[in-house]
C-alpha positions in Angstrom: -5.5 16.5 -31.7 -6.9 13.0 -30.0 -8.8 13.3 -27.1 -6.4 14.0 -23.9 -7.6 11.5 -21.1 -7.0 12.7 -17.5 -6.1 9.6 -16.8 -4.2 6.4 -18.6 -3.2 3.3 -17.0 -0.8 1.5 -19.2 -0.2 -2.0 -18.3 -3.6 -2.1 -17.6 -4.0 -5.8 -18.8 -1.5 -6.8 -15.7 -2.9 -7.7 -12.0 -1.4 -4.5 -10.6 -2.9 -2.7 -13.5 -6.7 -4.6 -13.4 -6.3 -3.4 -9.8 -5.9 0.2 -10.7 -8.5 0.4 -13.1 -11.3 -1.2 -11.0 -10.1 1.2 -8.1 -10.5 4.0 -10.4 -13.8 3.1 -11.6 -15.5 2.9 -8.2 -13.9 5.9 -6.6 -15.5 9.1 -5.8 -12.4 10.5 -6.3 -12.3 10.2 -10.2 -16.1 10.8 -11.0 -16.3 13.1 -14.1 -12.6 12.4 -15.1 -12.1 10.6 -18.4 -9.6 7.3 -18.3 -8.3 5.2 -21.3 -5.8 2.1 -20.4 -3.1 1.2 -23.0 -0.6 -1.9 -23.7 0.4 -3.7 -26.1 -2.4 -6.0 -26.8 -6.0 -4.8 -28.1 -7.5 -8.3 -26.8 -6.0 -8.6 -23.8 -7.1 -4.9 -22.4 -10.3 -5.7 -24.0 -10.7 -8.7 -22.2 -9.3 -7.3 -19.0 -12.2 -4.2 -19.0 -15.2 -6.6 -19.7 -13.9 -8.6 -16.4 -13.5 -5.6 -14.6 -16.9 -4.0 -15.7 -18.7 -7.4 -15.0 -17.0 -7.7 -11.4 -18.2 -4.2 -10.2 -20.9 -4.1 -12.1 -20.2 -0.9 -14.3 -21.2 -1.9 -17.8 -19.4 1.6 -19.1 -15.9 0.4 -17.7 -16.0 -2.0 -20.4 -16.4 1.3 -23.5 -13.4 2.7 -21.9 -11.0 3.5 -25.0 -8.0 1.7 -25.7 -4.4 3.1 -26.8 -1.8 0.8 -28.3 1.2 1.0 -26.8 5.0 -0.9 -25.7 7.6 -0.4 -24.2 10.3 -0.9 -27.3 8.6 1.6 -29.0 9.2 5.4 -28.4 7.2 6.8 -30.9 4.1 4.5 -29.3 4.8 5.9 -26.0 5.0 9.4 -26.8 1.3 9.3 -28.9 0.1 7.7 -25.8 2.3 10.8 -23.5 0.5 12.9 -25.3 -3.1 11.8 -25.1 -2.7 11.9 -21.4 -2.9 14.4 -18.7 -1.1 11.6 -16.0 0.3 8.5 -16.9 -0.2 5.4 -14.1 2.6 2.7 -15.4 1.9 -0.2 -14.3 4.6 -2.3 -16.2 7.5 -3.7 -14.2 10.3 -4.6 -13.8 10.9 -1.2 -13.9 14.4 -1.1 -14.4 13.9 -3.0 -17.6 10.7 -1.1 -19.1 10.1 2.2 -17.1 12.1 5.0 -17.9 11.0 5.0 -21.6 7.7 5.6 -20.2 9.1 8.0 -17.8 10.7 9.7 -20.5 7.9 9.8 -23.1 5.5 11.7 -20.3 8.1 13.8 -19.3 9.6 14.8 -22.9 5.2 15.3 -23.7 4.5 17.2 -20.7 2.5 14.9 -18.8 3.0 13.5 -15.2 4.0 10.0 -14.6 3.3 7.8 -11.4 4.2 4.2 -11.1 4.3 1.7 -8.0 8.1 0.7 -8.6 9.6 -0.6 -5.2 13.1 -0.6 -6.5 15.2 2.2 -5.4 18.0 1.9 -8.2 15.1 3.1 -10.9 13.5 5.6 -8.4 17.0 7.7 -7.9 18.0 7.5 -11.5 14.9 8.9 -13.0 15.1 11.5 -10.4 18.6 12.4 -11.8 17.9 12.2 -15.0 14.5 14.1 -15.3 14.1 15.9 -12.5 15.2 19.2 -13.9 13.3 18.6 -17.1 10.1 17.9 -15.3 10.2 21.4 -13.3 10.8 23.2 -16.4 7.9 21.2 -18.0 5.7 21.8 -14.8 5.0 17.8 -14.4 5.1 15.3 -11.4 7.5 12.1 -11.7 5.8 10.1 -8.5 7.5 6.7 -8.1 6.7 4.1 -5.2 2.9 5.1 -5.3 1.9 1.9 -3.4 2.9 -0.7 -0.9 6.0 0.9 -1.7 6.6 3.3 -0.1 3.4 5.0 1.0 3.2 3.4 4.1 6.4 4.0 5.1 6.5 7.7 3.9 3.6 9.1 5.4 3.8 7.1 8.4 7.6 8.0 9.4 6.0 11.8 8.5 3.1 11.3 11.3 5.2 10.1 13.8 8.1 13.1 12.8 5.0 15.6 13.4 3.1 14.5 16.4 5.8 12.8 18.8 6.5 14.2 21.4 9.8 15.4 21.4 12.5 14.7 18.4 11.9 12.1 16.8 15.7 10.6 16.5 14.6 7.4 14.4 12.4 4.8 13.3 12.4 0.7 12.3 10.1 0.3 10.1 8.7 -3.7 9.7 7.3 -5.2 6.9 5.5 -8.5 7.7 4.6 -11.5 5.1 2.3 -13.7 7.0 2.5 -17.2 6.3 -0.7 -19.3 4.6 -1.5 -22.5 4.1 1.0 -23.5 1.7 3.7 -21.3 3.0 4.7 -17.9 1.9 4.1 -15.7 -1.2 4.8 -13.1 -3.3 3.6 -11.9 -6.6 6.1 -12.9 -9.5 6.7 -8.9 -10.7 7.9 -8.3 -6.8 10.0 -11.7 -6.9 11.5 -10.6 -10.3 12.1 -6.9 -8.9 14.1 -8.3 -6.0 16.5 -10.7 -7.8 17.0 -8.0 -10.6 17.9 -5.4 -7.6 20.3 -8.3 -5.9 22.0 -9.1 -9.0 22.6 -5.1 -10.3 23.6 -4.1 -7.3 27.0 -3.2 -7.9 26.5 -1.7 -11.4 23.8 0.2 -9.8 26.5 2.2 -7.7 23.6 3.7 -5.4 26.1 5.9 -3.3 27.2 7.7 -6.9 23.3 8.6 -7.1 22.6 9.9 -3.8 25.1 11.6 -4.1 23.9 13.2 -7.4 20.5 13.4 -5.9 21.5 14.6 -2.5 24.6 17.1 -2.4 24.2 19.2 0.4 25.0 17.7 3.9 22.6 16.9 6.0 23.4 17.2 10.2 25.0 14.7 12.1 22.7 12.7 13.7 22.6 12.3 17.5 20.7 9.0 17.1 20.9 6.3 15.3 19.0 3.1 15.0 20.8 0.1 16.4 22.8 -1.8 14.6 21.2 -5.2 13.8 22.3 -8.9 12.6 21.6 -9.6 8.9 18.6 -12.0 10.9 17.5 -11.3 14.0 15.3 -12.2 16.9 12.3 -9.8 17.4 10.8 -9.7 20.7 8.5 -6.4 20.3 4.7 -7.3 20.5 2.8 -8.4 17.4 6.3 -8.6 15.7 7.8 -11.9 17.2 10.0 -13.8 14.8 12.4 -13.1 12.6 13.8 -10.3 10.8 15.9 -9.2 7.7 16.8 -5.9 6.2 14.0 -5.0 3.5 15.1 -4.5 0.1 12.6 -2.1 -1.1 12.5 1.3 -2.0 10.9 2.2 1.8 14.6 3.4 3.4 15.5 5.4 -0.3 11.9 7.0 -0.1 12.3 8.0 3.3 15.4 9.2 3.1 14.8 11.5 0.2 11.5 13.0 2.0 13.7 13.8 5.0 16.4 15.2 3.0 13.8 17.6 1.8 12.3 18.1 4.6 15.7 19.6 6.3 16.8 21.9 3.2 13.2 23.0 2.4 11.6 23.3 6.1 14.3 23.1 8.3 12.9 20.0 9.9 15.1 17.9 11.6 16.2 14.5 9.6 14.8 11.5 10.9 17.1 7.9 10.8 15.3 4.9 9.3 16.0 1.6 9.7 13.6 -1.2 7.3 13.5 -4.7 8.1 11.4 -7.6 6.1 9.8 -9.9 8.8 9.1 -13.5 9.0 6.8 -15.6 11.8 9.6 -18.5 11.5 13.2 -18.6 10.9 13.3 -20.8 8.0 10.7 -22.1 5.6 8.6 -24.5 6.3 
């Protein structure tokens, strides 16, 4: 058999996934553990780890190997699955190109992790290959970034060391605006209008309650209801705010579901909201 790497980014020729690979290379964390990035062109990841190497100034980042590998193409995916120990996909949209990958790992036995924000992807892998993956002992981690780390672990702290019950949280995401305006990177912007314009197909109430069957308690507090835009007047969050269409609320939801049935822990509410310094673009 081919060498199993303990690590292989695919989509590693991509910003998110240049990103990955030059974390990886200068953490402690991975020192001793063997990484290979794949994708679908040999010049392009080749190209990608000479920048990387020459930008942090480890000339062996550029000798890591390479594994050939798309999307469209099962039997690709499943020699890269299993040359792998974990699988970091980096290749979104996700709801157009990640659940072959998803399946491929899972299917080969290896664990998968991706940074998808979109909840419609997150909940359907989770019904489909959930089961699968226990049997095969893997991890399927989705939202291993911005989404929904933050907003995870940080609803989790606040669950464990308020004082009190913790009834529920708003939770803000801010986009500070720079000299030309506001920004966001073209996967994220494709993500959103993908999620906006599926969203009926997508029937997310049907997969919670696949994922989800067993009742959770009522809850004696709830977070206010808002407009669709509102005024916020809290410090450091003046302006303006909108629900947040990312995977934070799904994520959150989820833990605390799990959290109740396994631990007995009390369910927290959550509320997200996307904010903005001004109204309307300037």
């Amino acid at each position: 058999m081919a060498d199993r790497y303990d690590v292989v980014v695919y989509g590693a020729s991509g910003f998110t996934g240049a990103y990955i690979v030059r974390a990886i290379a200068t953490s402690s964390i991975f020192k001793g553990k063997t990484l290979a990035v794949a994708g679908r062109s040999e010049a392009k990841l080749r190209a990608t780890l000479d920048e990387v190497a020459s930008d942090i100034g480890v000339a062996a980042v550029s000798h890591y190997p390479i594994i050939i590998a798309d999307s469209s193409d099962e039997q690709s995916l499943a020699a890269m699955a299993k040359r792998a120990r974990v699988i970091i996909n980096a290749v979104g949209p996700y709801r157009l190109h990640g659940e072959a990958v998803v399946k491929a790992a899972v299917e080969n036995g290896e664990s998968h992790l991706d940074l998808s924000g979109e909840p419609a992807f997150l909940e359907k892998m989770e019904m489909k290959y959930a089961e699968l993956a226990r049997e095969k002992g893997v991890y399927v981690v989705g939202a291993c970034g911005w989404d929904s780390i933050p907003c995870d672990l940080g609803t989790d702290f606040l669950k464990r060391n308020f004082e009190g019950t913790l009834g529920y949280v708003e939770t803000f995401v801010s986009n500070h605006r720079g000299p030309s305006g506001y920004s966001f990177n073209a996967g994220t912007y494709q993500s959103l209008i993908l999620g906006i314009s599926f969203a009926k197909e997508d029937n997310l109430g049907k997969l919670r309650r696949s994922i989800m069957p067993k009742r959770l308690p009522d809850a004696k507090c709830k977070p206010p209801k808002r407009a669709n835009l509102w005024n916020v007047q809290e410090k450091q969050l003046e302006g303006w705010a909108l629900p947040f269409l990312g995977s934070d609320k799904s994520i959150v939801q989820r833990s605390q579901y799990y959290d109740y049935h396994a631990n007995g822990r009390s369910p927290v509410q959550i509320a997200t909201y996307f904010s903005l310094e001004y109204r309307i673009y300037q």
